[in-house]
C-alpha positions in Angstrom: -13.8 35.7 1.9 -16.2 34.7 5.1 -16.0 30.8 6.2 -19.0 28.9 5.2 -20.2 26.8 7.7 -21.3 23.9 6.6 -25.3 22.6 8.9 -25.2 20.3 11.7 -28.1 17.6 12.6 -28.6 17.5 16.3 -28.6 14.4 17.6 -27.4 11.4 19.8 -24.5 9.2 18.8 -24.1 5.4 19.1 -22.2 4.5 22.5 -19.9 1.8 21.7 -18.1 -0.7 24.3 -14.4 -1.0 24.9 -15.0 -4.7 23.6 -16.6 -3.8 20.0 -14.0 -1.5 19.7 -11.7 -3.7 20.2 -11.7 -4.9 16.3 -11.6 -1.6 15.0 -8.0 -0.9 16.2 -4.4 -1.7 14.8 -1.3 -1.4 16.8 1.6 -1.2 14.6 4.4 -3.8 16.2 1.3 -6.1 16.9 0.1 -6.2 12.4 0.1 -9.7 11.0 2.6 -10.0 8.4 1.5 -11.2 5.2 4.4 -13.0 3.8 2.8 -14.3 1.3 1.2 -11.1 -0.2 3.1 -11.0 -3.3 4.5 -13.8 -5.5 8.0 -11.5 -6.1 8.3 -11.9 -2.3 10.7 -15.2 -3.4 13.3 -12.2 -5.0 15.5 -11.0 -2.2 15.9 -7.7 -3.9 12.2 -7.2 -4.0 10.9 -8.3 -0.3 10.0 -6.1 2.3 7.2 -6.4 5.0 3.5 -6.1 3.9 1.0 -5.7 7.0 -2.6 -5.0 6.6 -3.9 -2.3 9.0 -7.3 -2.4 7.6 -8.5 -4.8 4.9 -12.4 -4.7 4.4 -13.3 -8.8 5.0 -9.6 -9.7 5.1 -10.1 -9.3 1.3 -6.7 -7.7 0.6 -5.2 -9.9 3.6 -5.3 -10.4 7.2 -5.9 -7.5 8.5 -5.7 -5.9 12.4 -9.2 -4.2 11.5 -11.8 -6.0 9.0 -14.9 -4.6 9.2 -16.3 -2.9 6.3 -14.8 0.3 4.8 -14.5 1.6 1.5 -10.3 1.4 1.8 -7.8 -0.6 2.6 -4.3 0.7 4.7 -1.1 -1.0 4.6 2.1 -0.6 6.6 5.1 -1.5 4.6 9.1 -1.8 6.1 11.9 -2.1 4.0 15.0 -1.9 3.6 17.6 -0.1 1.6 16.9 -0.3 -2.1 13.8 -2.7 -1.9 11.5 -2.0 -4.3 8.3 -4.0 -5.7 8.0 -4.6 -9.1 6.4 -2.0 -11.5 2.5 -2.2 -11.4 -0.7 -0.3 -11.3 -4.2 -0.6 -10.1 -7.4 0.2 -11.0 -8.1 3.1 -8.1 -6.0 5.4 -6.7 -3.1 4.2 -4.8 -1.4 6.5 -1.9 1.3 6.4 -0.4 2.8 8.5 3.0 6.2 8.2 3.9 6.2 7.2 8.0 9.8 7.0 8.3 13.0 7.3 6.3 13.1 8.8 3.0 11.1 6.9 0.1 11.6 7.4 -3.7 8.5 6.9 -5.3 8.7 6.5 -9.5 6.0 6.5 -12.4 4.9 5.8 -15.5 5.4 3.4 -18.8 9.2 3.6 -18.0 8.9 3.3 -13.5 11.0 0.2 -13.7 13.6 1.3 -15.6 13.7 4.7 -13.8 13.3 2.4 -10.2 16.4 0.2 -11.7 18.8 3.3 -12.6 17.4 4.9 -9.1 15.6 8.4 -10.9 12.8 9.0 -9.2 9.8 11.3 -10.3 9.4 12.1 -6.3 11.2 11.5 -3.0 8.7 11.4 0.0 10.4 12.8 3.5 8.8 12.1 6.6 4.8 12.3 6.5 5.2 13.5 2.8 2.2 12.2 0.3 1.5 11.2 -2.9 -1.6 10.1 -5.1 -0.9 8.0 -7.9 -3.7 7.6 -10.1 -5.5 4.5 -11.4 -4.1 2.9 -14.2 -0.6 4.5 -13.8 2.2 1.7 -13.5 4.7 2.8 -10.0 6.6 1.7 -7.8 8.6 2.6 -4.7 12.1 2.0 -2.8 13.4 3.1 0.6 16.5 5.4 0.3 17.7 5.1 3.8 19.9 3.2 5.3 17.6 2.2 7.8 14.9 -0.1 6.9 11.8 2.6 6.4 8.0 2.4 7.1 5.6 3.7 4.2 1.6 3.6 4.4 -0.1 2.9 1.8 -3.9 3.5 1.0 -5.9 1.2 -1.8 -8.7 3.6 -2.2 -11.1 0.5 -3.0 -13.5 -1.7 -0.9 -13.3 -4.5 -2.7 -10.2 -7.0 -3.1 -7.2 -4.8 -3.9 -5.5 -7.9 -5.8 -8.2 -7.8 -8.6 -7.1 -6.0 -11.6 -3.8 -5.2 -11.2 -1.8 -4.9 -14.3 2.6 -5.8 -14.5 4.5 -5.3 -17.7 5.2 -8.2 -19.9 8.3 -9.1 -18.5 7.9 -9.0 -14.8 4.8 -10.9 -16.0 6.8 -14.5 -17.1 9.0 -13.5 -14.6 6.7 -13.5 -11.4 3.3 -14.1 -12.1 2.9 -16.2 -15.4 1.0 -19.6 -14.5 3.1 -23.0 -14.3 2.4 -25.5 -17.2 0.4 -28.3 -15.5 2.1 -31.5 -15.9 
């Protein structure tokens, strides 16, 4: 089968200064940590380090690079058996392992799969996964060493808005106090 070349426009590009470019790039041990990214972040068993590589408007949280884009990428360490509660989202939701080994689990039943430690899918090193919208998941590190996993929210909007938890981890985590 012959390769199809797809037309070129011939043109000039845009010449950008070292300055302008300068919020357009994330170093990875300079990331602000959002500590307070998720309300199960109070559950020792649970936390693990959420830093916003890109975050269109800071919408998703603060962000290295937050000019507009139609994603957001997030850098994720953890430990040993750290895993966030079962959810899903309304877009797709990736996930490439960057160090370490990462069990990644889904469906109606990915907490209870997370809790007894059956995964539907281990991710190696640079492995990837799609998980679609509207699927619960959730992830742990298998490694003894704390391990690094990206994450891409393939929306441009806030990444918070519409995510679904089962009942339980519902009252546990997320369930509004009574106002006194």
């Amino acid at each position: 089968m012959p390769k199809v070349f797809f037309p070129r426009t011939p043109g000039k590009g845009i010449d950008v200064t070292p300055e302008e470019m300068k919020g357009r790039i994330a170093r990875f041990n300079e990331l602000p940590e959002d500590k307070m990214a998720f309300v199960d972040h109070s559950d020792e068993s649970r936390r693990r380090k959420i830093c916003f590589a890109i975050s269109p408007g800071n919408t998703g949280g603060p962000a290295a690079i937050s000019v507009p884009h139609g994603f957001h990428v997030v850098m994720i360490t953890a430990g040993k058996g750290r895993r966030p509660p079962s959810h899903s989202h309304p877009y797709n939701e990736v996930f490439m392992c960057l160090e370490g080994k990462f069990a990644i689990y889904w469906g109606s039943d990915a907490e209870e799969k997370g809790a007894r430690g059956e995964p539907d899918l281990v991710l190696n090193q640079f492995d990837m996964v799609s998980v679609p919208p509207g699927t619960m998941r959730n992830f742990e590190c298998m490694t003894e060493e704390p391990g690094k996993l990206m994450t891409i929210f393939d929306t441009f909007g806030d990444p918070n808005i519409g995510v679904v938890v089962p009942p339980d981890i519902y009252l546990k985590y997320y369930k509004p106090t009574e106002q006194a």
